[in-house]
C-alpha positions as CSV (number, residue, x, y, z in Angstrom):
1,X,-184.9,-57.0,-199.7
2,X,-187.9,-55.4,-200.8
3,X,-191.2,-57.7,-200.2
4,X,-192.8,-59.9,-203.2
5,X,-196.4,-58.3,-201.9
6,X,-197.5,-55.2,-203.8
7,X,-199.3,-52.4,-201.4
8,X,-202.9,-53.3,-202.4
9,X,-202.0,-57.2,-201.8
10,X,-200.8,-56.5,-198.4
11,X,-203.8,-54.5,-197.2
12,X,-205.7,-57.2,-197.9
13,X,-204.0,-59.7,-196.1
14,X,-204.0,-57.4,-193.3
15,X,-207.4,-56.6,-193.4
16,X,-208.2,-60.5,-193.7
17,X,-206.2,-60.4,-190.3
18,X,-207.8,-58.0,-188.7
19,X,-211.6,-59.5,-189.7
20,X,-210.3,-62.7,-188.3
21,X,-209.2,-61.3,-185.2
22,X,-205.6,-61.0,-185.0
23,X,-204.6,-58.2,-182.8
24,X,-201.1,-58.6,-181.8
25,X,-198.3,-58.4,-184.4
26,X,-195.4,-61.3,-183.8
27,X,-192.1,-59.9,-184.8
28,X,-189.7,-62.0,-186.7
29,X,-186.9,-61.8,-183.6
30,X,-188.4,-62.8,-180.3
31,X,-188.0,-59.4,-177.6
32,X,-186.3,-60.7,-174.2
33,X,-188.4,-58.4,-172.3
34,X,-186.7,-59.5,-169.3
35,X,-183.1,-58.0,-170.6
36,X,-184.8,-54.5,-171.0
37,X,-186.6,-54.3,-167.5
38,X,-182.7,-55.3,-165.9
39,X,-181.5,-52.8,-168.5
40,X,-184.1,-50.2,-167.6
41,X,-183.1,-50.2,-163.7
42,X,-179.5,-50.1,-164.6
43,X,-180.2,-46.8,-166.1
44,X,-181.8,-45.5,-163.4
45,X,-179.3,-46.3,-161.1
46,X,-176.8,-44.9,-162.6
47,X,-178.8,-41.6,-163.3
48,X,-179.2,-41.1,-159.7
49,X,-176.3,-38.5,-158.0
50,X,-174.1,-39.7,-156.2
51,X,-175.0,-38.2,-152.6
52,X,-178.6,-39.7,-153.1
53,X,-176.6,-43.1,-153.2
54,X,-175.2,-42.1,-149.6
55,X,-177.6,-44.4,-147.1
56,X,-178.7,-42.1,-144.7
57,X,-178.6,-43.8,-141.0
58,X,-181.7,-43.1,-138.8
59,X,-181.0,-41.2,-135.2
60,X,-180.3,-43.6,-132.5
61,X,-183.4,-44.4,-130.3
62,X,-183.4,-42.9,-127.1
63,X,-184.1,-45.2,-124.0
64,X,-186.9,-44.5,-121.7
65,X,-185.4,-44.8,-118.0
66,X,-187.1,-47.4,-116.1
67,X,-189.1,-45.5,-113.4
68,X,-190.0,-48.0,-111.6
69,X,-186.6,-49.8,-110.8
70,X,-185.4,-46.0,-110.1
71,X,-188.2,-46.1,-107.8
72,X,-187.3,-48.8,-106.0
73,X,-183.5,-48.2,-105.9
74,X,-185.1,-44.5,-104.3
75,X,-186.8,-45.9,-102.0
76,X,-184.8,-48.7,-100.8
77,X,-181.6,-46.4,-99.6
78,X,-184.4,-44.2,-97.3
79,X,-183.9,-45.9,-94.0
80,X,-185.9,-43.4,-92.3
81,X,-189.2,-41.0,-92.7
82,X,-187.3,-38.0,-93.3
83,X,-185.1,-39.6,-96.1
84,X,-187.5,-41.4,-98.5
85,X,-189.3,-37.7,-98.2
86,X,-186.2,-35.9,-99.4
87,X,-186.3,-39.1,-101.8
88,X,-189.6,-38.3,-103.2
89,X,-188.9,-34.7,-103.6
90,X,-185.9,-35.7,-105.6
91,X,-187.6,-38.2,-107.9
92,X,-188.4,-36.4,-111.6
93,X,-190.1,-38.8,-113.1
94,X,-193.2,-38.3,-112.6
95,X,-194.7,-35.6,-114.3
96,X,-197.3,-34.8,-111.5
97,X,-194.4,-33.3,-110.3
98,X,-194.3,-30.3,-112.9
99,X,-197.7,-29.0,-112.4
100,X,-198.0,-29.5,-108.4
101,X,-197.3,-26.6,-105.6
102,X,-196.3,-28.9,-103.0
103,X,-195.1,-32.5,-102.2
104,X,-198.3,-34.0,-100.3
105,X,-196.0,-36.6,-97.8
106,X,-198.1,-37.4,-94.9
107,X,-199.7,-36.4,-91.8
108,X,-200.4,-37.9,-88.3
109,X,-198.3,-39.7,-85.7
110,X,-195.8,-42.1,-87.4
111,X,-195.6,-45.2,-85.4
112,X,-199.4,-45.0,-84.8
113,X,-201.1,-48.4,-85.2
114,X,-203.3,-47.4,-88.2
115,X,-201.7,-46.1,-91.5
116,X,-204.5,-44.8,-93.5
117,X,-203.6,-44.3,-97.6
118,X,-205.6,-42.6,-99.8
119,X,-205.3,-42.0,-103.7
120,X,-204.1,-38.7,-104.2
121,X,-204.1,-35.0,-102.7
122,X,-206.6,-32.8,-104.0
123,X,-206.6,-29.0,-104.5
124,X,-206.8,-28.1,-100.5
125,X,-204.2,-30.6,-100.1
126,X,-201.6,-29.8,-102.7
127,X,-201.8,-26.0,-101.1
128,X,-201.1,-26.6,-97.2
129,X,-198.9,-29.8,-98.4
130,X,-201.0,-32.0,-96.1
131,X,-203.3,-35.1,-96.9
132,X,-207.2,-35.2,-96.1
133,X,-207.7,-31.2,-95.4
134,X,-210.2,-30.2,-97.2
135,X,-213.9,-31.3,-96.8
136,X,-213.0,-35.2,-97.6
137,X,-210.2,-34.9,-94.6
138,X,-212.6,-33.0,-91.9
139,X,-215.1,-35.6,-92.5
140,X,-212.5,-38.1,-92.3
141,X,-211.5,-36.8,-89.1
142,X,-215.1,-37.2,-88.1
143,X,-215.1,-40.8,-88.6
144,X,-212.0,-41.8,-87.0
145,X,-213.4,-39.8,-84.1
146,X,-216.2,-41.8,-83.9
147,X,-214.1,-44.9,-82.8
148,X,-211.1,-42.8,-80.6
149,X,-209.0,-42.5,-83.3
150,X,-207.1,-39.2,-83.9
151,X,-204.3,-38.2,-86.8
152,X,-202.4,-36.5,-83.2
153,X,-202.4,-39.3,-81.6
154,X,-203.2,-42.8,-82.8
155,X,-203.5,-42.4,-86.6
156,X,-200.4,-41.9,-89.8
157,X,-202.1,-40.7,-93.0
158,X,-200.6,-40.6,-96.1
159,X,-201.5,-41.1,-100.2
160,X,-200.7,-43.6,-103.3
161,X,-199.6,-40.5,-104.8
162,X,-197.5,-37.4,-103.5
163,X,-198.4,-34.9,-106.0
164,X,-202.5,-33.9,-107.0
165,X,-203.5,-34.9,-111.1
166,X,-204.2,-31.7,-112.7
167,X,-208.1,-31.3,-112.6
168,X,-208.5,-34.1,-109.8
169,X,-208.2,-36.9,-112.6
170,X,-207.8,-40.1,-111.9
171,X,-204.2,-41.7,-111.2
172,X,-202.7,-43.1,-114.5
173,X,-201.7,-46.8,-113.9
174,X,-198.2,-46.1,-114.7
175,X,-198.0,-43.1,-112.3
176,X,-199.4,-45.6,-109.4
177,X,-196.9,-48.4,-110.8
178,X,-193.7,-46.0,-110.2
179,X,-195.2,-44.7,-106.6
180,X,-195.5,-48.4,-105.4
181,X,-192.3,-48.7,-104.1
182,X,-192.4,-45.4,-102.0
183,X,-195.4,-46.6,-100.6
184,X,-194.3,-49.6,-99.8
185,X,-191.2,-48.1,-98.1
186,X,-192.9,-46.1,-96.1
187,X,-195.2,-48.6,-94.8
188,X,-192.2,-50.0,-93.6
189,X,-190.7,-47.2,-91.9
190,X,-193.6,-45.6,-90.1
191,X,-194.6,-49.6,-88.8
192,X,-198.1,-49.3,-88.1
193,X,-200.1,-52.7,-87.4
194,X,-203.3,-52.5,-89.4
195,X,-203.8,-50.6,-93.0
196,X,-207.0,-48.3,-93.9
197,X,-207.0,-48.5,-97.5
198,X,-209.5,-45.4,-98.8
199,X,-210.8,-45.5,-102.3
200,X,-210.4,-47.4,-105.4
201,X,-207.2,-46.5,-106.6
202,X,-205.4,-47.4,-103.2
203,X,-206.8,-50.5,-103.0
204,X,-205.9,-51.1,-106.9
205,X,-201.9,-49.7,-105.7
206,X,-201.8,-52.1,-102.3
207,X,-204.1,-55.1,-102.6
208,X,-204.2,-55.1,-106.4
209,X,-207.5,-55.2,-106.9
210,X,-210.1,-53.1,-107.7
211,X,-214.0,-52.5,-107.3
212,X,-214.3,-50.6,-103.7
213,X,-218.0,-51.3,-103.4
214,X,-217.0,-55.0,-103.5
215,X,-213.8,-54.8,-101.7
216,X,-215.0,-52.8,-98.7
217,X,-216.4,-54.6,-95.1
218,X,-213.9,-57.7,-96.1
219,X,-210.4,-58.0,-94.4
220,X,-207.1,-58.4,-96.9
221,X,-203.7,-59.5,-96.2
222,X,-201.6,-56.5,-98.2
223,X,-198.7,-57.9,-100.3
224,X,-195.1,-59.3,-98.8
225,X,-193.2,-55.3,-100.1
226,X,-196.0,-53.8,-97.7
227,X,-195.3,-56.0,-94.5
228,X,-198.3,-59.1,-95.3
229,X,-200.5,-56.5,-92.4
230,X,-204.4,-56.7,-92.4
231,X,-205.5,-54.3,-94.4
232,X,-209.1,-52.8,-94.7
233,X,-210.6,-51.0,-97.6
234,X,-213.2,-48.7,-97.0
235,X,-215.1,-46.1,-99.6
236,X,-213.8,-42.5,-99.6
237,X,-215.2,-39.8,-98.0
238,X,-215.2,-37.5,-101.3
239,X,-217.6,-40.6,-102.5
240,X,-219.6,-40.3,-99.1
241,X,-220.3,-36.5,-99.7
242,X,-221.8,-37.3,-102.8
243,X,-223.7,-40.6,-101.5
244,X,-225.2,-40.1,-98.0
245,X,-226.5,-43.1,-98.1
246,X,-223.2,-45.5,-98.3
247,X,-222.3,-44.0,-94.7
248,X,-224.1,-46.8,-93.1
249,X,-222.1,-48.8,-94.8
250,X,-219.0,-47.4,-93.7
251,X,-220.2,-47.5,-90.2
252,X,-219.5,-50.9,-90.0
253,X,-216.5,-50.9,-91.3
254,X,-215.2,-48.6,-89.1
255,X,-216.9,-50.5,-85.7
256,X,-214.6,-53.2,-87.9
257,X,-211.6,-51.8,-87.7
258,X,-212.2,-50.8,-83.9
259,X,-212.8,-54.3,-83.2
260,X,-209.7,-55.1,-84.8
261,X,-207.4,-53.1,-82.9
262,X,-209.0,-53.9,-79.3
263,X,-208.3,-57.8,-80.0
264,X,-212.0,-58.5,-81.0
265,X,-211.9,-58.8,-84.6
């Protein structure tokens, strides 16, 4: 049907339009705009290949072994010195492990009444396998001589950790989380009556707590896995190299721990 409006007449009307404002044109048949976005995806669906329609599964997630129970199984079945050793030197989870020339297990006379635990071996100790060697041990030994006390005779020293942090960093809280129980264990099995807890990091792994300046000169109870003893914490001697001045300090704590073990404290 052709329209009634000549070309001139209807550029008029649509310039009229346009000077008014208009700026949409409204079709005679409403558009379901709706239908043709459904439409649209319909399309694309079916334009895809079929192996992109294949849902591709993700790899299974691997489980991280729990350390710490492994730990404590570990430790548990050691019912002597000798065993929870070969235990430790058996345990791969801990990567210190990789990058350490020797398992750092103890030294002293087990049984003694004092058990002294440090943090971790350094670079002297990780070569002769021994804790407190180097120039933080001899001064150790020092101050244990100053009140009788001897690692041949009256004193069992070992560490939080058996293996030395590359660089002498500090122990990770999840490397001293899956030592605790060896720790505990062999508090247990070398039975000593009082604890000398050396540094910050031991007395973060035994008492739980932390801040050695603070903690030092005051008596704790160490927790029910460690035997409830009396334990002391004392500053290291690596710190008392560098700090001359905290020795007097340690003094007393040492007349402390003498005083302890003669009935008097």
């Amino acid at each position: 049907m052709e329209s009634e409006l000549d070309w001139h007449s209807a550029r008029a009307l649509l310039e009229w339009q346009v000077d008014l404002g208009v700026d949409e044109a409204i079709s005679d048949t409403p558009v379901d705009r709706f239908a043709l976005e459904t439409a649209a995806k319909t399309a694309a669906a079916e334009a895809v290949p079929a192996t992109a329609k294949t849902q591709v599964m993700p790899p299974p997630v691997e489980e991280k072994p729990d350390t710490v129970a492994i730990a404590t199984k570990a430790a548990a079945a050691a019912d002597t010195l000798d065993a929870l050793r070969a235990a430790l030197g058996a345990y791969d989870h801990c990567e210190l492990k990789k990058g350490a020339r020797n398992l750092v297990f103890s030294d002293g006379t087990a049984g003694a009444p004092v058990m002294i635990i440090g943090e971790a071996p350094g670079r002297d100790e990780d070569r002769a396998g021994k804790p407190f060697v180097g120039r933080a041990g001899q001064l150790l030994d020092k101050m244990l001589g100053a009140i009788d006390l001897d690692r041949k005779e009256n004193v069992y020293i070992t560490n939080v950790l058996p293996w030395r942090p590359p660089q002498n960093r500090d122990p990770r809280p999840d490397e001293i989380a899956m030592m605790q129980p060896f720790v505990y264990r062999h508090i247990a099995l070398a039975k000593p009556k009082i604890l000398l807890v050396v540094g910050n990091h031991a007395a973060q792994a035994l008492l739980g707590k932390r801040g050695i300046t603070r903690l030092r000169g005051n008596w704790h109870e160490a927790p029910a896995e460690a035997g409830g003893l009396p334990a002391l914490p004392m500053l290291h001697p690596a710190y008392l190299l560098r700090t001359p001045s905290a020795k007097r300090e340690t003094w007393a704590d040492l007349l402390a721990l003498k005083a302890r073990l003669e009935g008097r404290g």
